[in-house]
C-alpha positions in Angstrom: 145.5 185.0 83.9 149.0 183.9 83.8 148.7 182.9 87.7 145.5 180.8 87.1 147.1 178.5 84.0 149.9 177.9 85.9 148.2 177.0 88.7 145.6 174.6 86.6 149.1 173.2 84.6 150.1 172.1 88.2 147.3 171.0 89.2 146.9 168.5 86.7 150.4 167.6 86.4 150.0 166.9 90.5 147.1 164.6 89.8 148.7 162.4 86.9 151.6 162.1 89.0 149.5 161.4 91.7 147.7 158.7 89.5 150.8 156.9 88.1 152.0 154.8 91.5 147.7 153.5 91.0 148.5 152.7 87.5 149.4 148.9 88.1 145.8 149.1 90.6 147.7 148.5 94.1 147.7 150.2 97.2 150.7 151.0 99.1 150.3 151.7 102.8 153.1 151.1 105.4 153.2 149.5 108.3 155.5 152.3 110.4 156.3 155.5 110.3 160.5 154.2 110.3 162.3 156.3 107.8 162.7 153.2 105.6 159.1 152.6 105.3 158.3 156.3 104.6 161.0 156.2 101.9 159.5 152.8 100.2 155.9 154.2 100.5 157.3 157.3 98.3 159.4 155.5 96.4 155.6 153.9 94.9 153.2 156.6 95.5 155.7 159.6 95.4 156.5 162.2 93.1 160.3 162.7 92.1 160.4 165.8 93.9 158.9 164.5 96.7 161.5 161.2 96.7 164.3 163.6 96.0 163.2 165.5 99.0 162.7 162.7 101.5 166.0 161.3 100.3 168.0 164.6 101.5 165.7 164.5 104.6 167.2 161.3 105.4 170.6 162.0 106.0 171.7 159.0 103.8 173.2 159.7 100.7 171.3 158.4 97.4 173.9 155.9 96.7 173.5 154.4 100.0 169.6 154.4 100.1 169.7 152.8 96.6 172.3 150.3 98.0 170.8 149.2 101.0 167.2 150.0 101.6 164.9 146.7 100.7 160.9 147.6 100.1 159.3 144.3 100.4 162.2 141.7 99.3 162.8 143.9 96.7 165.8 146.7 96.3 163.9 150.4 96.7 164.7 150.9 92.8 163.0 147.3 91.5 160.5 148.5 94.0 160.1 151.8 92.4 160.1 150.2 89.5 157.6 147.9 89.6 155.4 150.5 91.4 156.5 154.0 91.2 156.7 157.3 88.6 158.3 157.3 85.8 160.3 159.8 87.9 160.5 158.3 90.6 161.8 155.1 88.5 164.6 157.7 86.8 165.8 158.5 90.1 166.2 155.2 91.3 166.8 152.8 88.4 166.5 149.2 89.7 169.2 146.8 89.7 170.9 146.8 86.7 174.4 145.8 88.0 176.2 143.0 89.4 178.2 143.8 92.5 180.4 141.1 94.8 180.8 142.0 98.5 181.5 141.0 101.5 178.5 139.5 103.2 180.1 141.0 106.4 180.3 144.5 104.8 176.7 143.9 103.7 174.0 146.4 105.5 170.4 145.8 104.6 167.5 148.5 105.7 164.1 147.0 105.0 161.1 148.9 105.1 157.4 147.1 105.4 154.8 148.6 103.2 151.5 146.5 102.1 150.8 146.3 98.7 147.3 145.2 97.6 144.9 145.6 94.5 
């Protein structure tokens, strides 16, 4: 008995999750499989543990993916934001910082996902 509510508990806390990155109505599909893309794609559709996990399969440190990947224009955490889990949003807030570098220290990783209602 306690197998199956756990399992049912799960199940529909998979399908709300699930549901959230449809609750602005878009579709996110990308246009590769490069790890960027995959990561942007998760970023909107993902859960948390499901961006936490493709973040330590990427080799890159969270710091750096929320530095320098770019989903559509947009930094992966305003991406996430505007699209993902709540989350998925806590684990990559947008940009809420200013930061001056050097443009030649400056390393941008874009991904290309298509958004559509």
């Amino acid at each position: 008995m306690k197998t199956t509510k756990s399992a049912i508990v799960l199940a529909v806390l998979g399908l709300s999750m699930a549901t959230a990155a449809n609750a602005a109505g878009v579709s996110v599909t990308g246009f590769n499989n490069s790890l960027p893309t995959q990561l942007c794609v998760t970023a909107a559709t993902g859960s948390r543990v499901k961006m936490f996990k493709d973040m330590s399969n990427s080799g890159w440190s969270k710091q750096f993916i929320k530095n320098n990947i770019v989903c559509n224009g947009d930094s992966i955490g305003t991406f996430a934001a505007k699209y993902g889990s709540d989350g998925v949003k806590s684990l990559l807030p947008g940009d809420t910082k200013v930061e001056i570098i050097e443009l030649s220290q400056l390393t941008q990783i874009s991904g290309s996902v298509r958004v559509s209602k």
